[in-house]
C-alpha positions as CSV (number, residue, x, y, z in Angstrom):
1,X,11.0,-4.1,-0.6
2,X,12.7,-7.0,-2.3
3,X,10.5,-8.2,-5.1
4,X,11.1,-11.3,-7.0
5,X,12.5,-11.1,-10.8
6,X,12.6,-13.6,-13.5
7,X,16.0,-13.9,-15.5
8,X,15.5,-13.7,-19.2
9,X,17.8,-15.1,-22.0
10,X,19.2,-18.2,-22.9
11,X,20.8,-18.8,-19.1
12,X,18.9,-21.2,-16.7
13,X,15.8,-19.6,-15.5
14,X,16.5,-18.7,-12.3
15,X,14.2,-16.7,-10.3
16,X,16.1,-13.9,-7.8
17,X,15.2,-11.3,-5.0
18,X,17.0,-8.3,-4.1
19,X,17.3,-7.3,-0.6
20,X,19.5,-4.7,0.6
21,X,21.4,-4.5,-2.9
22,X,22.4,-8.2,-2.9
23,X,20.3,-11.2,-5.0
24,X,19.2,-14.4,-3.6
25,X,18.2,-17.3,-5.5
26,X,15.0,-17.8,-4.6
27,X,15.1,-22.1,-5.0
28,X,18.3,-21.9,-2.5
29,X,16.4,-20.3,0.4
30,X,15.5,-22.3,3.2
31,X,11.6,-22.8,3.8
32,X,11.8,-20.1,6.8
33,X,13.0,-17.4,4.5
34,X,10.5,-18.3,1.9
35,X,8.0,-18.4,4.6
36,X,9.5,-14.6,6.1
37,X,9.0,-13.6,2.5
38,X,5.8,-14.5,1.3
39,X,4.1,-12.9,5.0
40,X,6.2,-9.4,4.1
41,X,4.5,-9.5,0.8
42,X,0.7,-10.2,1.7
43,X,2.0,-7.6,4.7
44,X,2.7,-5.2,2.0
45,X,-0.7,-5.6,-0.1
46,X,-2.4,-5.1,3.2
47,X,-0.6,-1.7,3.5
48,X,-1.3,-1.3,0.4
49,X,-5.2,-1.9,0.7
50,X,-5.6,0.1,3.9
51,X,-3.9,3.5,2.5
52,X,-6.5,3.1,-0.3
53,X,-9.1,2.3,2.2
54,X,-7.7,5.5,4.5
55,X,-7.7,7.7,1.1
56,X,-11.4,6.9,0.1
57,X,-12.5,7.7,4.1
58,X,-10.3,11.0,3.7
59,X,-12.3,12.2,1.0
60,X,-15.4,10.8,2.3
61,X,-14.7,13.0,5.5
62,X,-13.7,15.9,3.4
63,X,-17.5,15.7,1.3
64,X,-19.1,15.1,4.7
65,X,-17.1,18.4,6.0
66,X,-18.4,20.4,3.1
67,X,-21.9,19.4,3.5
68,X,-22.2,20.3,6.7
69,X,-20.8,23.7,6.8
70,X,-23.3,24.0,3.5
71,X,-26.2,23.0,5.1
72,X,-25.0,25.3,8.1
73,X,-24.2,28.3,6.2
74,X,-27.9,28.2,4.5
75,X,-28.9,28.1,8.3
76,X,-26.8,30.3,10.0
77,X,-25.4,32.5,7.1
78,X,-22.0,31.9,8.5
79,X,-18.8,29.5,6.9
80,X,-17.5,27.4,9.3
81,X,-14.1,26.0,9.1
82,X,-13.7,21.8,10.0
83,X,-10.3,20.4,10.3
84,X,-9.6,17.5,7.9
């Protein structure tokens, strides 16, 4: 994903973009680009959030798993195998 990237040095400051291998200036694009951009990124947090969101649930559902075939094995006396 194209992330913005301040120039350093004694040029003007010019903040760029990559997308696709090529740099954009990011004052020269139009409002609707900036706009395009801005929803990718919050789009991309969002992603971001979920898949941590999904990974904390995963290993909720993998403690949860292991509990239960405990507290079945000290009733049953057998293992049971869940799917995760």
């Amino acid at each position: 994903m194209a992330k913005p990237k301040p120039t350093t040095g004694t040029e003007t400051k010019m903040t760029t973009i990559t997308i696709d291998d090529k740099e954009y200036d990011l004052d020269t694009l139009s409002e609707e680009a900036k706009a395009q951009l801005v929803s990718i990124q919050f789009v991309d947090q969002e992603l971001q959030r979920v898949n941590a969101q999904a990974a904390v649930l995963q290993t909720a559902r993998v403690a949860y798993s292991k509990a239960l075939n405990d507290a079945l094995n000290d009733a049953l006396g057998a293992d049971l195998v869940f799917n995760s």
